[in-house]
N, C-alpha and C positions, 0 to 999 in steps of 0.2 A: 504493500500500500504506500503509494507515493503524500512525503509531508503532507502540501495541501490537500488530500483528498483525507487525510489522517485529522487534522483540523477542523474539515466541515462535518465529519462524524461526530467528532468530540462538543462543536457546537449543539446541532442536533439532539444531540445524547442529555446535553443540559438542559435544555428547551423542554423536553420528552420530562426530566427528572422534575421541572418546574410545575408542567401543568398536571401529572401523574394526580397532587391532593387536591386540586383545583375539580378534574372531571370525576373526584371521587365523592366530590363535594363537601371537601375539606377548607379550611381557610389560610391564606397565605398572611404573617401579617410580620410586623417589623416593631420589635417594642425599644424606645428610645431609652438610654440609661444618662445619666447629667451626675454621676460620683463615684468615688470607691469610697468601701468601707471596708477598715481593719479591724478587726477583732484582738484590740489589747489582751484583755482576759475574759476568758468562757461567760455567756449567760447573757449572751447579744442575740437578738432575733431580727429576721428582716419580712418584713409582710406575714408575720407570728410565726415563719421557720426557722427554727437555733442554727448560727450558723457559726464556720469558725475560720480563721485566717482573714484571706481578702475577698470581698466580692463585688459585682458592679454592681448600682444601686439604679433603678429603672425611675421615668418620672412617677411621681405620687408612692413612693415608697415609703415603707415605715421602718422606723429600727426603734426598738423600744431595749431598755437593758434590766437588769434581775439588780438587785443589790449588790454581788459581786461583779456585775457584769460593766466593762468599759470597753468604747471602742473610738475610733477616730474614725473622720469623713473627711474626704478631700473635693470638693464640690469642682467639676470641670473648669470654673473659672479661675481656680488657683483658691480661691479660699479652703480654710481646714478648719474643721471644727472638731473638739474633744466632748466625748460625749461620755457623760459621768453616771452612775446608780441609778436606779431606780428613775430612769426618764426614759418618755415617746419625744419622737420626733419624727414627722413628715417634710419627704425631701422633695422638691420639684429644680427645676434650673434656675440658678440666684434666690432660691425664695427656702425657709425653713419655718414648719409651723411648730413652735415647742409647747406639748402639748402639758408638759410638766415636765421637772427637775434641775438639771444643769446642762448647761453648755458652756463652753473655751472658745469664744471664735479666733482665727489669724483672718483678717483681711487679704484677700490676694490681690496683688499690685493692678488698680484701674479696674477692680472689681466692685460692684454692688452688693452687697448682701440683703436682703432682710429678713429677719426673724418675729413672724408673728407672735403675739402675745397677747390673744384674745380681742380686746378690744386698741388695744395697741399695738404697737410693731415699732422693732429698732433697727435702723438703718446704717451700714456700717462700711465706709469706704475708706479701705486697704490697715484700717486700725486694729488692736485687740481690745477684747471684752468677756467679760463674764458674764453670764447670763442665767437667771434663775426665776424659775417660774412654780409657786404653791401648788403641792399637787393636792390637796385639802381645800382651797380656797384660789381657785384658777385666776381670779379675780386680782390677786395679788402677783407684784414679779420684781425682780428688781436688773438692772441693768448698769453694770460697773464698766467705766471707761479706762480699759489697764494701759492702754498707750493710742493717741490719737483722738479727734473729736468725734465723736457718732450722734445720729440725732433718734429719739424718741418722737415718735409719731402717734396722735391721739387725739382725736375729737377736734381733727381740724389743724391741730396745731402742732408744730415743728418745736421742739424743746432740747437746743444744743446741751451737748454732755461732754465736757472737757475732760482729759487726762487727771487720772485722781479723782476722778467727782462720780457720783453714782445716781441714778435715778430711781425715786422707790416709788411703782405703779398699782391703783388698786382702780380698777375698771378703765377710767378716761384720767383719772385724776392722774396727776406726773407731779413729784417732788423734785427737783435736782439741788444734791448738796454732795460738798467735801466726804470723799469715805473716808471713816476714824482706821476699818481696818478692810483687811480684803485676804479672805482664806485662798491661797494654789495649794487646792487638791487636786491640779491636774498633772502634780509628780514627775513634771519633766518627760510628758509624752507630745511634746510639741519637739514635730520632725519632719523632716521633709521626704513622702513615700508616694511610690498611687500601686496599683493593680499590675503595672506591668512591671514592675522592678524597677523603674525610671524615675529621679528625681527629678521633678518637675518643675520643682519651685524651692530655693532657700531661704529657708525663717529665719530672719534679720534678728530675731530676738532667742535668748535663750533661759525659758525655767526651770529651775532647779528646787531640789530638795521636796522631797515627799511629807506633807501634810504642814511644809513652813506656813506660816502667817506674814505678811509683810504689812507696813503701816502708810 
């Protein structure tokens, strides 16, 4: 069999393998993914299957974690979030719904973040941030600015959040004041990783020390 006649087989042969679930009355369909996720330590689920290691995260996915459970997200725009205990979180492209507990954000450079928060949302370009939201009381969240300014969005109104300064939210209402302290429980899991073994991006900042307090 001469190459090109070798080729228009092999095309053919595709074509044929294409439409095979199509005339069986099957659906062809193409699910779009916008993150990886690592699985720091056991007791991470993704759309409520435990999962382990790294996986891609499709739009509208969940990852929800167990008490023990921690893991990191690298959202395709270069942002990374650390994602702590006993918290859900819905992921779509630029957008994060928390639906209770903790989150680490890193801003990725010329990235948009936002993180809903019920009746609020915080909006975070290329800075970090702590993020916590009442899982007893959804209504409650608060929003710590560890480096850079991010703005809290709520009933209309844009409420800058300076470096050091924290925003405490209960429905629409927004406090911003100086934080006296600020717990990194996030142990020094801010790193630069994704799915395929390729660093993608380098985190300009580095935390250290497991369960430190800084002021």
């Amino acid at each position: 069999m001469s190459p090109r006649l070798a080729s228009i087989t092999r095309f053919f042969l595709l074509i044929a393998l294409w439409l095979v679930p199509i005339a069986c009355g099957g659906e062809v369909s193409i699910s779009a993914t916008v993150a990886d996720l690592q699985v720091v330590h056991e007791g991470v689920s993704l759309d409520t299957r435990d999962v382990m290691q790294v996986h891609r995260v499709g739009e509208g996915g969940v990852v929800e974690t167990k008490p023990e459970g921690r893991a990191r997200l690298r959202l395709d725009d270069g942002t990374m979030v650390i994602v702590d205990g006993v918290t859900k979180v819905l992921v779509t492209a630029g957008k994060l719904r928390l639906d209770h507990g903790r989150l680490f954000v890193v801003g990725g450079a010329g990235a948009r973040t936002t993180i809903e928060l019920g009746d609020a949302s915080a909006i975070i370009t290329g800075g970090h941030a702590g993020i916590e939201r009442d899982a007893k009381d959804t209504k409650k969240a608060s929003v710590y600015a560890a480096s850079g300014e991010l703005v809290v969005h709520a009933a209309d109104k844009d409420h800058p959040v300076q470096t050091g300064e924290s925003a405490s939210i209960e429905g629409t209402a927004v406090k911003v004041a100086p934080a006296r302290v600020f717990d990194d429980w996030t142990g020094g899991m801010v790193a630069p990783w994704s799915a395929t073994g390729q660093v993608r991006r380098v985190v300009g900042t580095l935390w250290g020390g497991s369960g430190a307090t800084a002021g």
